[in-house]
Each structure stands twice: as C-alpha cells, then as structure tokens.
C-alpha positions as CSV (number, residue, x, y, z in Angstrom):
1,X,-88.4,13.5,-28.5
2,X,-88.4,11.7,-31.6
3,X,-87.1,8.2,-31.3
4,X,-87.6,7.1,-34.9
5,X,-83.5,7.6,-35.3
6,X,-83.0,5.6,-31.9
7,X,-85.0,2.4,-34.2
8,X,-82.5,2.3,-36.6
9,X,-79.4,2.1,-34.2
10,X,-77.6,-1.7,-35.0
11,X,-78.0,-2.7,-31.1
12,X,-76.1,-6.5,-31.2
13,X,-77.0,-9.3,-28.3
14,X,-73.8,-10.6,-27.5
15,X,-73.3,-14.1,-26.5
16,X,-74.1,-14.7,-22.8
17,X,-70.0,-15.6,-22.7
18,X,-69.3,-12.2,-24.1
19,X,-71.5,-10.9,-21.7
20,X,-69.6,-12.5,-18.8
21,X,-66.3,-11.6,-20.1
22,X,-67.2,-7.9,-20.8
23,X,-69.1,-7.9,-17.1
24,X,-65.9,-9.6,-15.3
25,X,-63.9,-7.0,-17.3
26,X,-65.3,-4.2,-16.1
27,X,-65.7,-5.5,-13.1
28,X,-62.1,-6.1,-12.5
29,X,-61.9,-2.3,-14.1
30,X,-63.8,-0.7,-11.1
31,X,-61.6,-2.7,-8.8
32,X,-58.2,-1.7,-10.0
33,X,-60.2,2.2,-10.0
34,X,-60.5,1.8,-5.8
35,X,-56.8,0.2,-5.7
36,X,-55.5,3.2,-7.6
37,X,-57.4,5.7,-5.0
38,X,-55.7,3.9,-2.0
39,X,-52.2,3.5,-3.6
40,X,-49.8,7.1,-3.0
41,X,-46.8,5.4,-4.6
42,X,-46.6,7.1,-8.3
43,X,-45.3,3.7,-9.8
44,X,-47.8,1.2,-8.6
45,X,-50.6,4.3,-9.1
46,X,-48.8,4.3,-12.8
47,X,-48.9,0.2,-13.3
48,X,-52.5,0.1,-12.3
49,X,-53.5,2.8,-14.8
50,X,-51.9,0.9,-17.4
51,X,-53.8,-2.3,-16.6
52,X,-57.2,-0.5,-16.4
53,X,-55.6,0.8,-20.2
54,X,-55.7,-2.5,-21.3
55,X,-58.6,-3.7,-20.1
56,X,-60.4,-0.9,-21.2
57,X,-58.8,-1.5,-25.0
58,X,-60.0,-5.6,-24.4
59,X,-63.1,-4.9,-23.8
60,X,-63.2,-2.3,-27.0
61,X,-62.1,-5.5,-29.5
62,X,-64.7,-7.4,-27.7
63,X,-67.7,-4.7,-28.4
64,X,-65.8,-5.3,-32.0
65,X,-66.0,-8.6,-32.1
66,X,-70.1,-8.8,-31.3
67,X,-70.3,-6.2,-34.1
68,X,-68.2,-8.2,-36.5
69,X,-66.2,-4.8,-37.8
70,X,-63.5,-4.8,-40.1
71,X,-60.3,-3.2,-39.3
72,X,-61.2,-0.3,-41.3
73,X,-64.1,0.2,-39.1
74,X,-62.2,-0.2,-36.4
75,X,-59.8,2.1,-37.5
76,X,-62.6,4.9,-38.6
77,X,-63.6,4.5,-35.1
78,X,-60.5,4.8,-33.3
79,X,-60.1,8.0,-35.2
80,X,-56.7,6.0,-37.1
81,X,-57.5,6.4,-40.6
C-alpha cells in the first residue's frame, strides 16, 4: 500500500481542552447509546436519540473549530451547498 497520499492528509493536534471536551462528548454519547437500549418507552427512546443528535452535531463544529473551516467548508462538507 502506498502511503505517500496518507503524508499529505492535514491531521490537526487539538488543544488538550478540545481533547477533553470531544473525549467527555463522546463519552456521554456511548452512555445515552446504553440508556437508549434499556429504555422501551418510544418518547424517552426518541429524546435520547435527539440528545445523542446533538452531541454528535457539537462535537462536528468542534472537529471544525481545530480545523479552522469557513462556513463554506463546512457547508461543502455537510453536503449544504
């Protein structure tokens, strides 16, 4: 395997806060995921879905962030423009 294009990938170091944000995140994110399997009630199943949405979505515009993009990136990522 040729790794020459793997080289040229931007790879950012976050700050060791973003780190811990992004970690606690997705931390919290596997959490709410063994919640959800225990909870039969469709609501509270639905509420915790939406939670792990936004969470998911945070830690997106924190990747973002460490990156520095511009909305138009952002956008072009998302698939918005």
């Amino acid at each position: 395997m040729n790794f020459e294009y793997i080289k040229k990938l931007p790879i950012k170091i976050a700050t060791s806060e973003k780190q811990k944000e992004i970690s606690e995140t997705v931390d919290r994110i596997l959490r709410l995921n063994q919640e959800k399997n225990l909870i039969k009630e469709k609501s509270e199943r639905s509420n915790i879905l939406k939670e792990i949405k936004d969470l998911e979505n945070g830690i997106d515009e924190k990747i973002y962030d460490v990156y520095g993009l511009s909305k138009n990136e952002i956008n072009a990522i998302e698939g918005l423009d």
